[in-house]
Backbone as CSV, one residue per row, in Angstrom:
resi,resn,N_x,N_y,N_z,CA_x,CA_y,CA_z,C_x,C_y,C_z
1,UNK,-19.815,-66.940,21.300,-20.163,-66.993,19.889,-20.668,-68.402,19.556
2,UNK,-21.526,-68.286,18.920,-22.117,-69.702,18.397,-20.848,-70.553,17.598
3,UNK,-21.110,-72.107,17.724,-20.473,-72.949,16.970,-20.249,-72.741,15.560
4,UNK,-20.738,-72.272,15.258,-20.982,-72.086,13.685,-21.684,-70.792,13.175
5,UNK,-20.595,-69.816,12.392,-21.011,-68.153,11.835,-22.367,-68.595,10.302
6,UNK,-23.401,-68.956,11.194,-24.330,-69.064,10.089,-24.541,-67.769,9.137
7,UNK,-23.819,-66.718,9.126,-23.598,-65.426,8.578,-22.796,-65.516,7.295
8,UNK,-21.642,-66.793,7.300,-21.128,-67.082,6.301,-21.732,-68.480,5.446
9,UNK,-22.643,-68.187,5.638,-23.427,-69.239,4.301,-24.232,-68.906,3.186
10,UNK,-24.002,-69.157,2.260,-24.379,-69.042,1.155,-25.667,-68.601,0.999
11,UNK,-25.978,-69.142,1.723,-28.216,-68.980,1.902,-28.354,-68.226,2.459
12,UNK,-27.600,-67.833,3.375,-28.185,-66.301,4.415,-27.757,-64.901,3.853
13,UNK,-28.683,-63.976,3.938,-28.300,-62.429,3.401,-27.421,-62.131,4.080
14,UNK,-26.884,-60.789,4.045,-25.918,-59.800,4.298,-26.926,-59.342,5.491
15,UNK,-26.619,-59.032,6.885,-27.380,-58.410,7.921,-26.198,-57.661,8.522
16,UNK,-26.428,-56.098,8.705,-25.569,-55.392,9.518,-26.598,-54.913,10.316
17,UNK,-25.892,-54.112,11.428,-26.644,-53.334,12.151,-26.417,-51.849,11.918
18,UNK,-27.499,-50.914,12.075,-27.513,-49.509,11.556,-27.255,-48.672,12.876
19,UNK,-26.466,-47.603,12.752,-26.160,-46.503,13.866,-27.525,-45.896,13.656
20,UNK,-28.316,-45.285,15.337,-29.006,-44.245,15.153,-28.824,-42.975,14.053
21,UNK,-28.270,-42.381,13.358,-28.332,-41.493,12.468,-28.934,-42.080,11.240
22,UNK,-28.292,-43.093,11.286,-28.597,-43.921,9.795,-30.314,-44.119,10.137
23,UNK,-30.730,-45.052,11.102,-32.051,-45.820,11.275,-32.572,-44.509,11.135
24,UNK,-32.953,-42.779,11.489,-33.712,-42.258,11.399,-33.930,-40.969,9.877
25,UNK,-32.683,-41.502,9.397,-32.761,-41.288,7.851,-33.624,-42.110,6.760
26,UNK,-33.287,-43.610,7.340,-34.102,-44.435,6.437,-35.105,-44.435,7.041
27,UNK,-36.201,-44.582,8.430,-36.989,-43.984,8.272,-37.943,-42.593,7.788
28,UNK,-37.364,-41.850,7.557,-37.818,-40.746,7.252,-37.684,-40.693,5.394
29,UNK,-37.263,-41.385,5.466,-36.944,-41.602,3.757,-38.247,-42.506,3.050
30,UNK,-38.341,-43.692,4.503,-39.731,-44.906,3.676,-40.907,-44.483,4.324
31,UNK,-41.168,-43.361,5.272,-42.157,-42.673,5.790,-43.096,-43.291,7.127
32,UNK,-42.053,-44.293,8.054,-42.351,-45.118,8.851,-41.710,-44.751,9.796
33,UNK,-42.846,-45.552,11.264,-42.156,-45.161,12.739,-41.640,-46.487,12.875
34,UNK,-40.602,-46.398,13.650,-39.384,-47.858,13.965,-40.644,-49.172,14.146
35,UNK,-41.496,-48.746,15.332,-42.795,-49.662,15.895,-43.285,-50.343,14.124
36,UNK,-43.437,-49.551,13.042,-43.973,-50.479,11.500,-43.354,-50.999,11.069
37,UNK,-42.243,-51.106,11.565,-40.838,-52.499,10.779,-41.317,-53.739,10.749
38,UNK,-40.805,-54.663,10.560,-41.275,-55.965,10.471,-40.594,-56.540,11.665
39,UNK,-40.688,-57.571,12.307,-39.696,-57.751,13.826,-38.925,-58.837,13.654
40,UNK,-37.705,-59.174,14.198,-36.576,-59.885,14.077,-36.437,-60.134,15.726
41,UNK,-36.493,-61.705,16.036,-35.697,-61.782,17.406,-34.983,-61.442,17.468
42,UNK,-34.585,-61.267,19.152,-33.058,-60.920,19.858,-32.467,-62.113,19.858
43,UNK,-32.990,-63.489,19.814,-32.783,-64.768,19.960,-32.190,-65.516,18.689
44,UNK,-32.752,-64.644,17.141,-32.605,-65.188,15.910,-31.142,-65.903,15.876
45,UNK,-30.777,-66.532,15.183,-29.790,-67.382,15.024,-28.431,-66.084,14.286
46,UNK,-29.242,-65.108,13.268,-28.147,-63.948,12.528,-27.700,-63.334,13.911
47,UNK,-28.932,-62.821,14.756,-28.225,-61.628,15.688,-27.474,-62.148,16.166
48,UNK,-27.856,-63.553,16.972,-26.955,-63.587,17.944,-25.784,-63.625,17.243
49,UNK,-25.407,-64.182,16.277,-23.627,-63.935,15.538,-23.533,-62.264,15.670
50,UNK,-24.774,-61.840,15.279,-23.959,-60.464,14.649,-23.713,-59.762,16.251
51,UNK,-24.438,-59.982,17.264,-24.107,-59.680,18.755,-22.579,-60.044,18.889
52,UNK,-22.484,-61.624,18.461,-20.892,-61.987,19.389,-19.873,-61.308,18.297
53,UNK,-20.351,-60.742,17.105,-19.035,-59.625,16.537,-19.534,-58.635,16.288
54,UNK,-19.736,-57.567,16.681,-20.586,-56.725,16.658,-19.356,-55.706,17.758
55,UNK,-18.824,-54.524,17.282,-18.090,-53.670,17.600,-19.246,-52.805,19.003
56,UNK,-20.150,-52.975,19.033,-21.159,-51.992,19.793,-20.659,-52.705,21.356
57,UNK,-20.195,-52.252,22.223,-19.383,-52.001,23.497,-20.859,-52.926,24.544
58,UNK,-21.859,-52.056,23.826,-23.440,-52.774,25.262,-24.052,-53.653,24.555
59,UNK,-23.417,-54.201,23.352,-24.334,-55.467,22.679,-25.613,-55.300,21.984
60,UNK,-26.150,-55.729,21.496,-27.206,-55.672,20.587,-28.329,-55.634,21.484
61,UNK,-29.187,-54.686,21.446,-30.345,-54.741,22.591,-31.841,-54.324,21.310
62,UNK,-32.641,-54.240,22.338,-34.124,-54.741,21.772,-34.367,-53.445,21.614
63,UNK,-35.129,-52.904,20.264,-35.382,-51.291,19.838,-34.155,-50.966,18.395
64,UNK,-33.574,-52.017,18.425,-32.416,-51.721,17.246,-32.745,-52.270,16.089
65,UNK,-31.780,-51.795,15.210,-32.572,-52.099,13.512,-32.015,-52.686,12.747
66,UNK,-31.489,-53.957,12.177,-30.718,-54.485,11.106,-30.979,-54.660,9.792
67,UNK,-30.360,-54.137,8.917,-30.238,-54.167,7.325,-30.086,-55.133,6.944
68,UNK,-31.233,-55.868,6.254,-30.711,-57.222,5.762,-30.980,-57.002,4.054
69,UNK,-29.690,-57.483,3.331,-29.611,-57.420,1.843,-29.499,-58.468,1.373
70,UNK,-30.580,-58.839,0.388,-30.824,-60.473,-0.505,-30.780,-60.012,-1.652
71,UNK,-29.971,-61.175,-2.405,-29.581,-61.029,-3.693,-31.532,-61.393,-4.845
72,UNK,-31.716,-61.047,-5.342,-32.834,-60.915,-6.227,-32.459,-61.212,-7.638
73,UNK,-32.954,-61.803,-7.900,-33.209,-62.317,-9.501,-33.995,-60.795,-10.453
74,UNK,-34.780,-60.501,-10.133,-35.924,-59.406,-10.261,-35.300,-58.069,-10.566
75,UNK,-34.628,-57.868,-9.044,-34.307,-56.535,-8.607,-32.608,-56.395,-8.022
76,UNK,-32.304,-57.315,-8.780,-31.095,-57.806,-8.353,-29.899,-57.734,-6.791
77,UNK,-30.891,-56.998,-6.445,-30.712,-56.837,-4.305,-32.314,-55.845,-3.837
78,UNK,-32.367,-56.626,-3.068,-33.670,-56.312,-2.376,-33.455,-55.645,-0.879
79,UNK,-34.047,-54.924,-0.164,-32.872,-54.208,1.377,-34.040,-53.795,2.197
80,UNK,-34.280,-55.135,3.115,-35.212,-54.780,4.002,-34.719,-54.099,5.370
81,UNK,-35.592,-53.623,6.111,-34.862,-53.766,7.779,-36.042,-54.448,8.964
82,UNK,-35.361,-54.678,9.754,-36.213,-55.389,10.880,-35.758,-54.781,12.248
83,UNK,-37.009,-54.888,12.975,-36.932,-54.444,14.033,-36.411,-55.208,15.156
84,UNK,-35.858,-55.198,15.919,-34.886,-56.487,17.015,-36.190,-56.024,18.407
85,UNK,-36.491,-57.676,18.635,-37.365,-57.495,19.736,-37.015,-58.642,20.290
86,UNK,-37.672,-58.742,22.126,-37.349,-60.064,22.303,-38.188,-61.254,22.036
């Protein structure tokens, strides 16, 4: 695990990771194939935290999808997802 859970700072969103059932609901909901996500390293500074606590037994691998939720002024939470590549 990294020195420091940059996950608990103030500035960084909420990022979980989504079970297959979930990822092919919300696709089918925003009318997109996984490949039109926007892409997120395997390397990023969130995954790797969310890798070293992350309940998933084979670790966070490349093809997976994380929910990231930012607080909004506007829209008062905004809920993107990204695609994990290397």
């Amino acid at each position: 695990m990294p020195a420091f859970n940059i996950l608990n700072h103030e500035m960084v969103p909420e990022h979980r990771l989504l079970g297959d059932k979930e990822v092919e609901k919300i696709l089918k909901k925003i009318g997109i194939t996984r490949e039109q996500l926007p892409k997120i390293k395997l390397s990023d500074p969130a995954i790797r935290v969310l890798e070293a606590t992350s309940a998933h037994k084979e670790g966070i691998r490349e093809g997976m999808i994380v929910e990231i939720k930012r607080k909004s002024k506007t829209a008062d939470q905004f809920t993107a997802y990204r695609l994990i590549t290397r």
